[in-house]
N, C-alpha and C positions, 0 to 999 in steps of 0.2 A: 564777578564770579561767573564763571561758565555753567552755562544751563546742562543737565545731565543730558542724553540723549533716550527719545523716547523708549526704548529697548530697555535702559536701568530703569526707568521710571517705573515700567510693569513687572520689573521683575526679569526680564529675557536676556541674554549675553547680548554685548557687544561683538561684531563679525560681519564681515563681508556678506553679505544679501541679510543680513538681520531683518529686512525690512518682511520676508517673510513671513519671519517668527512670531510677528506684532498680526499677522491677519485673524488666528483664531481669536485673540483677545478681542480688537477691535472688529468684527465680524456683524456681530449685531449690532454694531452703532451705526456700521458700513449699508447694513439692509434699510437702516432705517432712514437715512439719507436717501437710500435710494430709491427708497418706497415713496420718499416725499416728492421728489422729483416728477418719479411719474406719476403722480398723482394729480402733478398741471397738465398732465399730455390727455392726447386720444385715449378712451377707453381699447380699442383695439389694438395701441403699439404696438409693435413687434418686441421689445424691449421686454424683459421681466426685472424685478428689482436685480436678481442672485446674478443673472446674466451683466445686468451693469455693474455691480459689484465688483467680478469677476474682471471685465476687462479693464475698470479703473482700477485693478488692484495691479492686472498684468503691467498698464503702463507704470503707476507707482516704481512699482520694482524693476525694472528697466533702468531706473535713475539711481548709477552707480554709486555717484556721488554723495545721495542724499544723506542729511541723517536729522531726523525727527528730535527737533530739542525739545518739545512739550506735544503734547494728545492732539490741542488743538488745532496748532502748525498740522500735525498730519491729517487731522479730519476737516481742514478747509481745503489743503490742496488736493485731496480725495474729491471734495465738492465739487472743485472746482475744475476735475480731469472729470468727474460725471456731468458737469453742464457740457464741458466739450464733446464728449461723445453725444451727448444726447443732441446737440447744435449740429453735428459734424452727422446725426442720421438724419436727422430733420432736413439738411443741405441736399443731402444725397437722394431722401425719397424724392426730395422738389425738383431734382434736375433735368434739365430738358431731357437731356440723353432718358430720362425714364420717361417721359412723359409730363413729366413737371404737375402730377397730378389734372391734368389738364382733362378734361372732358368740356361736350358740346351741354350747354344748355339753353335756355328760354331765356330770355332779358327779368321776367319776375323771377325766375329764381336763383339770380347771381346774389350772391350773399359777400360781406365784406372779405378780403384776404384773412384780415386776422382775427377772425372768427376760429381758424384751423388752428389746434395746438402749436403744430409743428412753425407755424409763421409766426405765431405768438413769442414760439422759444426765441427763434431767429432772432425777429425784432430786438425783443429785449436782450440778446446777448450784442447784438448788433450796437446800441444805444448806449449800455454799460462799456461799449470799446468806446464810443466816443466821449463819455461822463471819464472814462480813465487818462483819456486827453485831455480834458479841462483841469479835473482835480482828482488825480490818482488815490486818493485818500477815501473820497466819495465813494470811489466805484468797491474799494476794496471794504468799506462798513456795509456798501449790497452782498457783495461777494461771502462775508462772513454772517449778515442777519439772515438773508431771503435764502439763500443757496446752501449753506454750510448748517443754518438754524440755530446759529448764536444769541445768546441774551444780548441787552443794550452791556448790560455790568460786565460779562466777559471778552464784548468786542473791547470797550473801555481799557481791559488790562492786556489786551492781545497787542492794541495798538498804543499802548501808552500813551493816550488822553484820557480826558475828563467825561463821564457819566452824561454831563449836559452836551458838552461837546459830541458824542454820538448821535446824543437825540437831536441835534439841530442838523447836524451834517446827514443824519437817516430821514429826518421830515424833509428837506432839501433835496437830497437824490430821489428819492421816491417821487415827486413831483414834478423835476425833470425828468424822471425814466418817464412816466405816464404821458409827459406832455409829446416824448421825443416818440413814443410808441404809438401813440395817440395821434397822430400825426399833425403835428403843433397847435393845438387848439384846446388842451387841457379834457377832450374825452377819454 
């Protein structure tokens, strides 16, 4: 049986850019991802939750194609077009062409790279592109717990496996993300 598309689910018509229609409903689910987000970054971002909302919703709907068969499907790829922006600012403030953050200092007060939010985000999106090479499974139970903010019980039904089976495969990735961010040494 064919899943309804998220539009009947709320109650909204089925139509061409329907994906619109679904933003006031899912609005505040949308802030609140995205408050969580930046809530790993710089106090100072330039970024505001509404503002990333905003352009993750502009991409969203861009995609003609799409059609949202359940909440969750929409609110992980929502997540997971606001990790790319937020990667894709992080890129951009670090770029040489801007200066790559670069300033003169003293030998005592170089502090490590990923000490800075924005190399932290890198890293770890960086890391999750290689865990998606290993075991595409992995990266995508990070993708839905740490990023999207899923229970272990609804990654479980998202991905049709088993309860244990997330919680092995999330203790797992998490320990390779840390080791590969970490810069293989398990700090």
């Amino acid at each position: 049986m064919a899943s309804q598309p998220i539009q009947r689910q709320l109650g909204l018509p089925d139509a061409a850019g329907a994906t619109a229609d679904v933003l006031p409903v899912v609005y505040e689910e949308l802030r609140r991802l995205a408050s969580r987000f930046l809530g790993h970054e710089r106090p100072d971002h330039t970024l505001q939750p509404t503002a990333l909302v905003h352009e993750a919703f502009l991409r969203l709907s861009r995609q003609d194609k799409a059609v949202w068969t359940n909440p969750e499907q929409f609110f992980c790829v929502a997540a997971t077009s606001m990790r790319r922006i937020l990667v894709n600012h992080a890129k951009r403030r670090q770029a040489v062409r801007h200066g790559g953050g670069r300033q003169m200092l003293r030998i005592d007060e170089v502090t490590c790279a990923y000490e800075q939010p924005g190399s932290m985000l890198i890293a770890l999106d960086d890391a999750l592109a290689g865990l998606a090479e290993i075991d595409p499974r992995k990266a995508r139970i990070v993708e839905l717990r740490y990023f999207a903010g899923f229970q272990i019980e609804e990654v479980a039904r998202l991905l049709e496996i088993s309860v244990t089976t997330v919680k092995r495969e999330w203790a797992f990735a998490k320990v390779w993300l840390l080791r590969e961010v970490g810069g293989g040494d398990g700090t």
